[in-house]
NUDO-326582 format. One line per field, with one value per residue (C-alpha): x, y, z. Coordinates in steps of 0.2 Angstrom, whole numbers. Layout:
BEGIN
c1: c(X / ...) $
c2: c(Y / ...) $
c3: c(Z / ...) $
***
This chain:
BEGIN
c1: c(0 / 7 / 4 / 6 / 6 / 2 / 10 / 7 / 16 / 35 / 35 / 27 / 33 / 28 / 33 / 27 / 27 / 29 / 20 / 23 / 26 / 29 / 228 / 236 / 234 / 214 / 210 / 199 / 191 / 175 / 162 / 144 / 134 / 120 / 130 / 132 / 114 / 116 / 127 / 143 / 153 / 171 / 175 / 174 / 186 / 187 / 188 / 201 / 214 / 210 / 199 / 206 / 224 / 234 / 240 / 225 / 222 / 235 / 230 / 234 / 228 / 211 / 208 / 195 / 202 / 197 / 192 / 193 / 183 / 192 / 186 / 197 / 191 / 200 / 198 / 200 / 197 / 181 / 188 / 193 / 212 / 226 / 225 / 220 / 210 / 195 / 204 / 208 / 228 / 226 / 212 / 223 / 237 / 227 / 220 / 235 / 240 / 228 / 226 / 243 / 255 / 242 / 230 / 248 / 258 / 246 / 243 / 261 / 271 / 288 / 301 / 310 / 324 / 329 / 319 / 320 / 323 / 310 / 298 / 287 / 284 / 268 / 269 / 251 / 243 / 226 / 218 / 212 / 208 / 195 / 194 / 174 / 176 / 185 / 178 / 180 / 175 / 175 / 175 / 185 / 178 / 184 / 200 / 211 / 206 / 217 / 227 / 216 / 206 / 189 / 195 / 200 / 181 / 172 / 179 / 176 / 156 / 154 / 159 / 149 / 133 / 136 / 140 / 132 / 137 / 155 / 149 / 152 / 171 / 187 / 191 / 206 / 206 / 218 / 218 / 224 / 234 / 251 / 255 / 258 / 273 / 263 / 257 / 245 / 232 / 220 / 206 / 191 / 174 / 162 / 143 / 137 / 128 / 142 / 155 / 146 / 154 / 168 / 186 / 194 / 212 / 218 / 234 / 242 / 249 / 244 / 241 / 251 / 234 / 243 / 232 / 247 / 246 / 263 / 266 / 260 / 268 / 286 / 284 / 285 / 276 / 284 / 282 / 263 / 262 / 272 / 261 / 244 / 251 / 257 / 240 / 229 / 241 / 234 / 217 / 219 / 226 / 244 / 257 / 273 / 289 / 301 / 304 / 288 / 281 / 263 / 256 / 272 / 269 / 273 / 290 / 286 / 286 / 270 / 259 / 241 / 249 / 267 / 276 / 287 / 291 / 298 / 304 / 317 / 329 / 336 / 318 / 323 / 317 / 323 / 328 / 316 / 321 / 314 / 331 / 338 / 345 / 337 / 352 / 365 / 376 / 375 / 360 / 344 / 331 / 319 / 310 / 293 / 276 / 276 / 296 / 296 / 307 / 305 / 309 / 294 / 283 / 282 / 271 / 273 / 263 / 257 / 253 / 245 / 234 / 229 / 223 / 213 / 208 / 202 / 192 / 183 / 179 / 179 / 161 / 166 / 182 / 172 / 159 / 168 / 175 / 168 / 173 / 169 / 178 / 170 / 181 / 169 / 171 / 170 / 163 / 168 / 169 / 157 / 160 / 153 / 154 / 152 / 162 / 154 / 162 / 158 / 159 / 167 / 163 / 151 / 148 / 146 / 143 / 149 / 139 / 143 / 147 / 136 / 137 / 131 / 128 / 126 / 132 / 130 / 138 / 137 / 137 / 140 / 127 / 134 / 135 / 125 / 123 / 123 / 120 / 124 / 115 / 120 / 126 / 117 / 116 / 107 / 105 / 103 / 100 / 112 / 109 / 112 / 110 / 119 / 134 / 131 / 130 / 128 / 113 / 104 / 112 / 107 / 103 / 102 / 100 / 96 / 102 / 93 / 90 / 75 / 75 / 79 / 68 / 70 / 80 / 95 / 104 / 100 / 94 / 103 / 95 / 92 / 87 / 82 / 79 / 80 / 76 / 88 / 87 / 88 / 88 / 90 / 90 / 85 / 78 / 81 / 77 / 77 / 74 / 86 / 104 / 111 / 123 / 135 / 124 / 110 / 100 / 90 / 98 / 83 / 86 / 92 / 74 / 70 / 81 / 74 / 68 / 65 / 60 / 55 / 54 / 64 / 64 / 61 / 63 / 66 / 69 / 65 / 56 / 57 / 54 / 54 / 49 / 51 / 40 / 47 / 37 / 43 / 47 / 42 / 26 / 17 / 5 / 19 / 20 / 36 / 48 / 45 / 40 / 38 / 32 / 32 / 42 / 39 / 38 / 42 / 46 / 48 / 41 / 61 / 65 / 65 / 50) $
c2: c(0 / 18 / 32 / 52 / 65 / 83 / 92 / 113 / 126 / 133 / 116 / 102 / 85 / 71 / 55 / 39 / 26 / 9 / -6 / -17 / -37 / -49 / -47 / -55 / -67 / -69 / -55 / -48 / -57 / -70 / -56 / -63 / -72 / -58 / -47 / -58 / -55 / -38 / -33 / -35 / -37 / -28 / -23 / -4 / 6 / 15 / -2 / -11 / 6 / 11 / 5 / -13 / -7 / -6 / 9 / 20 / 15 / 22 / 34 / 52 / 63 / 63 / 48 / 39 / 33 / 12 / 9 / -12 / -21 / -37 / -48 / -58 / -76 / -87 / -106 / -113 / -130 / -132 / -129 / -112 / -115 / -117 / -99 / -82 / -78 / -66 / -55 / -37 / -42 / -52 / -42 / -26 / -38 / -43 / -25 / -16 / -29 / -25 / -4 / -2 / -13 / -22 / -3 / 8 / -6 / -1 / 19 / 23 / 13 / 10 / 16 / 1 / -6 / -8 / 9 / 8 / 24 / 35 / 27 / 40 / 28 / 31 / 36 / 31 / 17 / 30 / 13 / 7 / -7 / -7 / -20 / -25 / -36 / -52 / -68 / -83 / -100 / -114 / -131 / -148 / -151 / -136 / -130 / -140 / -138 / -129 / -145 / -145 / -131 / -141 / -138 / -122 / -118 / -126 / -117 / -102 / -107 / -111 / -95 / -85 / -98 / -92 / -71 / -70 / -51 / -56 / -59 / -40 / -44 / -53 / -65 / -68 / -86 / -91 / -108 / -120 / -131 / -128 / -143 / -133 / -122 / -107 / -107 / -95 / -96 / -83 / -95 / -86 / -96 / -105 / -102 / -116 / -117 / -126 / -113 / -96 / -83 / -74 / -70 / -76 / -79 / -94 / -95 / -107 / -95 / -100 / -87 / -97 / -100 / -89 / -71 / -62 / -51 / -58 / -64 / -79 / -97 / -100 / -85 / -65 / -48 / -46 / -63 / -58 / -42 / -49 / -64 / -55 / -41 / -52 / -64 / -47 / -45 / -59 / -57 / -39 / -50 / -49 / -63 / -67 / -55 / -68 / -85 / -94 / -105 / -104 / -89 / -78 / -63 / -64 / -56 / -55 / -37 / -40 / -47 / -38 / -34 / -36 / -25 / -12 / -2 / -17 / -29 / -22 / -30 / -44 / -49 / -58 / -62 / -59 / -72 / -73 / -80 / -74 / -72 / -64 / -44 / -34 / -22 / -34 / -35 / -52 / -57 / -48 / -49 / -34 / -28 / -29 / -35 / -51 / -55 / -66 / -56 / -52 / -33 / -34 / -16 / -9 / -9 / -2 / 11 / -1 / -16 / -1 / 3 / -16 / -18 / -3 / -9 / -25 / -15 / -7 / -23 / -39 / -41 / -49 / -38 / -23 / -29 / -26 / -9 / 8 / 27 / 42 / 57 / 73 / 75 / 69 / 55 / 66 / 61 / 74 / 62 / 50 / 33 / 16 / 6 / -12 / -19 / -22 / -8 / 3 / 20 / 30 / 46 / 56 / 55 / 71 / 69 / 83 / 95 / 88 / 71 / 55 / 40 / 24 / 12 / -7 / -16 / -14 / 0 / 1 / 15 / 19 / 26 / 45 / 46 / 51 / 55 / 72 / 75 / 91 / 104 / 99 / 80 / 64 / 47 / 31 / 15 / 3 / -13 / -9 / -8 / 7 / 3 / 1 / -7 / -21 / -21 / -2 / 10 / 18 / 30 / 47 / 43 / 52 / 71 / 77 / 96 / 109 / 128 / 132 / 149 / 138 / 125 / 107 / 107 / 92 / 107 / 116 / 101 / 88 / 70 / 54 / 38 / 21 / 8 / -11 / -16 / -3 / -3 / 11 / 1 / 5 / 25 / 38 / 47 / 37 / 53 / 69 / 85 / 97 / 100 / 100 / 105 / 95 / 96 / 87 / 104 / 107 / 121 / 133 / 136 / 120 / 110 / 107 / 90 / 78 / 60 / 48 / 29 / 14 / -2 / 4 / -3 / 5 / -6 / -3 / 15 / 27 / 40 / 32 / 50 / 68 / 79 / 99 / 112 / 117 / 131 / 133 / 150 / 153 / 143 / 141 / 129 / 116 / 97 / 93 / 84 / 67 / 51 / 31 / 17 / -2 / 4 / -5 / 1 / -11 / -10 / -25 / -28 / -28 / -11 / 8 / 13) $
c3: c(0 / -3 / 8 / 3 / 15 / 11 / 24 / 21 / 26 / 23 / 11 / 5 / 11 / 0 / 10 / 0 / 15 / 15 / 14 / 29 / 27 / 39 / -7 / -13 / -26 / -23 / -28 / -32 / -18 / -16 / -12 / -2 / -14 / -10 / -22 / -37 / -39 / -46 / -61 / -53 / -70 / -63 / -81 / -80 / -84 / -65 / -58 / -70 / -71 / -52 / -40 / -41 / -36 / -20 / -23 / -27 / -7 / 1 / 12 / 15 / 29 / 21 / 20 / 34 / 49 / 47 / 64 / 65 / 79 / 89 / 102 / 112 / 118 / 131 / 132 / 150 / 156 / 165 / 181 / 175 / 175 / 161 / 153 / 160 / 173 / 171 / 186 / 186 / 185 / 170 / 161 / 162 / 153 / 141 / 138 / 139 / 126 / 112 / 114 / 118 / 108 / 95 / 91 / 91 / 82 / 66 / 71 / 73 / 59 / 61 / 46 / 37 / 42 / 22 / 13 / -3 / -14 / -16 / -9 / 4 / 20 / 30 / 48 / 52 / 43 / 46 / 52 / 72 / 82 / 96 / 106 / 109 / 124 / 133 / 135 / 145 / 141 / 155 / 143 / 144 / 127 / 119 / 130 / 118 / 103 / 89 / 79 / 64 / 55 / 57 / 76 / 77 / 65 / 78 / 93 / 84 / 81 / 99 / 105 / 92 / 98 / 114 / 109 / 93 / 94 / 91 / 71 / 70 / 75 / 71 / 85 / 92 / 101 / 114 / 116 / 129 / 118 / 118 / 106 / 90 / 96 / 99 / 83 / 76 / 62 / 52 / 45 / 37 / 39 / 30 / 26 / 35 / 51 / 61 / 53 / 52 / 41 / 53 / 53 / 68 / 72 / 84 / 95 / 106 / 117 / 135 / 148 / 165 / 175 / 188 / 187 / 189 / 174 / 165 / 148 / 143 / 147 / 138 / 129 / 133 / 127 / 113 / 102 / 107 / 99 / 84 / 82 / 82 / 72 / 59 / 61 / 56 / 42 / 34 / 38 / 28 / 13 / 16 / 15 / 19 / 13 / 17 / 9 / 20 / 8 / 15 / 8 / 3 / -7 / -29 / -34 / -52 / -56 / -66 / -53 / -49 / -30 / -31 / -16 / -28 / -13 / -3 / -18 / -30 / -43 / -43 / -37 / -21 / -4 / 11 / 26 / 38 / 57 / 71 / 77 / 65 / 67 / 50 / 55 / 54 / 37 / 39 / 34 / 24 / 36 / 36 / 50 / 38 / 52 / 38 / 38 / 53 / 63 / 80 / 74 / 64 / 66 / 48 / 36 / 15 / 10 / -4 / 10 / 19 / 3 / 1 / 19 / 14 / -2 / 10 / 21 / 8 / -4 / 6 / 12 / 26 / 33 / 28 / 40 / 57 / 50 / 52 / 52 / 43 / 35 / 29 / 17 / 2 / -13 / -28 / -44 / -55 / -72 / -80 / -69 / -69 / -50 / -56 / -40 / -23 / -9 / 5 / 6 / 22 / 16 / 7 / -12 / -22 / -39 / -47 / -61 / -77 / -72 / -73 / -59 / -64 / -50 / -59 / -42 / -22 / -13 / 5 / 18 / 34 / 45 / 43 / 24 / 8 / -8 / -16 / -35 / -39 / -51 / -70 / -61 / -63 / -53 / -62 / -52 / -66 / -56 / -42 / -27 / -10 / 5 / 23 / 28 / 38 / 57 / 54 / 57 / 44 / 30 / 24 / 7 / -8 / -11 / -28 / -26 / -39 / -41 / -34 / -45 / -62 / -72 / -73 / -83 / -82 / -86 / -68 / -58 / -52 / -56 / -51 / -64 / -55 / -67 / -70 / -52 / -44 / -25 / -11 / 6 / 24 / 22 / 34 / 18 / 2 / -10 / -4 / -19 / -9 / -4 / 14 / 25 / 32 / 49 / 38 / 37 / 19 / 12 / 5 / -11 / -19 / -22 / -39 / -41 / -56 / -50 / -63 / -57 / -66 / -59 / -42 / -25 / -8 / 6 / 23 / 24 / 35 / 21 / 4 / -7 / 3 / -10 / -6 / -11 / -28 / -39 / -56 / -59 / -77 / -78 / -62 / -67 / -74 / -68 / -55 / -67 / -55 / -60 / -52 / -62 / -59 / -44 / -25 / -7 / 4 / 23 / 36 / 52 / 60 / 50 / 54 / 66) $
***
């Protein structure tokens, strides 16, 4: 059913209710197979000469600060013994640990122990990790688990059945079993019910059972930091710079994500020891956070873009990542967003360029759209809507000249065509401009909006139509149209 409101007054607020129903070398990644439904073809030109490279994603002192959420789980036996103890000593290890060591280890990045020539190293990766909480878990059946990945998936499950909240986090495991040499692993789950979709990392490093605050059993501070440092790296995509054979990064010159600012001719890599000095002229050890050293604290500026890269395109990495810059995404050329990403920032479309949306992007809850006078936006079977685990975004506002006619040389436009979709939005079509405090701006309504066959699901206002009167013939029709289109909102959505 569609509902319109008249409201009179200042303006004219048309809101159309809704009708309630009950890295490396895999990339580009295996997005959620929610996205395949739309016209996710990755064959634009923006994609295939930019937005697919590391590079384009190195940050600079505009870019958002990537804010990544972690939980830390520890498996005791069911007495409670053989790790850490949920006391004030060992929680303020623990703590100190992640905010500390782990959350400055990526905001203050170390310089290379081997620069390479004119390469510009990055003092702050302009990415953060907040730790979410610390768990305890009291079970003979899982305290030792970790030899096998099936094992180390279904310690993971049983703490996401018992705090379905940490799906919104990576999960760092410490496990009770020792047996692996304080090995560490980054597994990525599966879709099934007994291995829900997460990112979780597992470690055999064994807090002493003692509550005294110290470093775990035959280990100290230090390897810690290292290990989960290195562990996120390969949850962000990265791999090895050193000779490990498991997952070690290409040194072909001509590879999608070869590392030009820590590779250089003859093509070689570096020893790798945790020994081993990256100062000493006796071996060529670097302190890189993938080397296996025990100096390891930097990060390239293109490893720093590819994490980034990561946190933008990998639909399940992007999911426990959030921030915001006001420094806005501007669209000032005709573009073509085939590829699935979220957006950090707002989007202005600038006048005189097009933006065509064939695949899913995704915001976070303080972002929008503008389309700027002479600009235009056509969701041709794509799909806008929030990021997940976020709250709603803006949506989209069609900027105009309230003193002009609609002209699409005056007003900004929006198309929706081919089953286009606008989800999860405060206001998914707004006919004005607005300041970056989310006020109208009086004077801007007169934007063009042009549906057919669109969706409107689960917003907050599907269409908010300002009071527009054309100034050369009063009597003229608002330059608005939806056919075939649908209103849709869900019992469980905005209220």
């Amino acid at each position: 059913m569609l509902r319109i409101f008249f409201l009179v007054g200042v303006l004219i607020s048309y809101n159309i209710s809704a009708q309630t129903v009950c890295g490396g070398s895999d990339f580009p990644v295996n997005f959620d197979s929610d996205v395949e439904q739309f016209a996710c073809s990755r064959t634009s030109a923006i994609f295939n000469n930019i937005k697919k490279f590391q590079s384009h994603y190195t940050p600079d002192a505009n870019s958002p600060i990537l804010t990544v959420s972690v939980a830390l789980h520890i498996w005791r036996d069911g007495n409670g013994n053989g790790n850490y103890l949920d006391n004030p000593a060992d929680r303020a290890y623990l703590t100190n640990l992640f905010e500390t060591v782990m959350s400055n280890g990526f905001k203050y990045n170390s310089s290379p122990s081997d620069p390479l020539p004119g390469v510009n190293d990055l003092t702050d990766t302009r990415i953060r990790l907040k730790l979410q909480d610390i768990y305890y878990y009291d079970d003979d059946t899982y305290y030792l688990n970790g030899v096998s990945n099936n094992a180390k998936k279904q310690l993971n499950a049983r703490a996401l059945e018992l705090h379905p909240e940490c799906l919104k986090s990576i999960n760092f495991h410490f496990s009770g079993n020792t047996s692996v040499g304080h090995a560490s692993q980054h597994t990525s789950g599966g879709s099934s019910t007994n291995s829900p979709r997460n990112t979780f990392i597992w470690s055999g490093y064994t807090g002493n059972g003692l509550g005294d605050g110290s470093a775990p059993l035959m280990t100290n501070t230090l390897a810690v930091k290292v290990m989960l440092n290195h562990e996120l790296g390969h949850a962000f995509g990265l791999c090895h710079t050193d000779d490990e054979p498991a997952c070690k990064e290409k040194i072909d010159p001509n590879s999608l994500d070869f590392l030009s600012d820590i590779y250089a001719p003859p093509y070689t890599y570096p020893d790798g020891g945790w020994h081993l000095d990256p100062t000493s002229p006796s071996n060529t050890a670097t302190n890189n956070v993938m080397g296996n050293t025990a100096a390891a604290a930097y990060l390239s500026p293109l490893q720093i873009g590819r994490i980034r890269r990561t946190l933008s395109q990998h639909y399940l990495l992007q999911s426990y990542t959030s921030g915001y810059s006001e420094v806005p995404l501007e669209v000032d050329v005709d573009e073509t967003w085939d590829f699935p990403h979220k957006i950090y920032q707002d989007v202005v479309v600038k006048s005189g360029a097009r933006l065509t949306i064939t695949c899913v992007t995704t915001f976070v809850s303080q972002a929008k759209i503008i389309i700027e006078p002479g600009a235009e936006l056509i969701l041709d079977r794509g799909r806008l809507t929030k990021a997940k685990f976020e709250d709603y975004w803006q949506g989209v506002y069609v900027a105009g000249n309230s003193s002009a006619g609609q002209t699409e040389a005056d007003q900004g436009k929006i198309s929706i065509i081919n089953g286009g979709e606008i989800s999860y939005a405060l206001d998914a079509i707004s006919n004005t401009n607005v300041d970056s405090q989310g006020n109208w701006l009086w004077g801007t309504t007169g934007g063009i909006i042009h549906c057919d066959n669109a969706y409107f699901l689960n917003n907050r206002r599907d269409v908010q139509l300002l009071a527009y009167t054309p100034p050369y013939a009063k009597n003229e029709s608002y330059n608005a149209f939806f056919k075939n289109c649908t209103f849709l909102r869900r019992e469980d959505s905005y209220s």
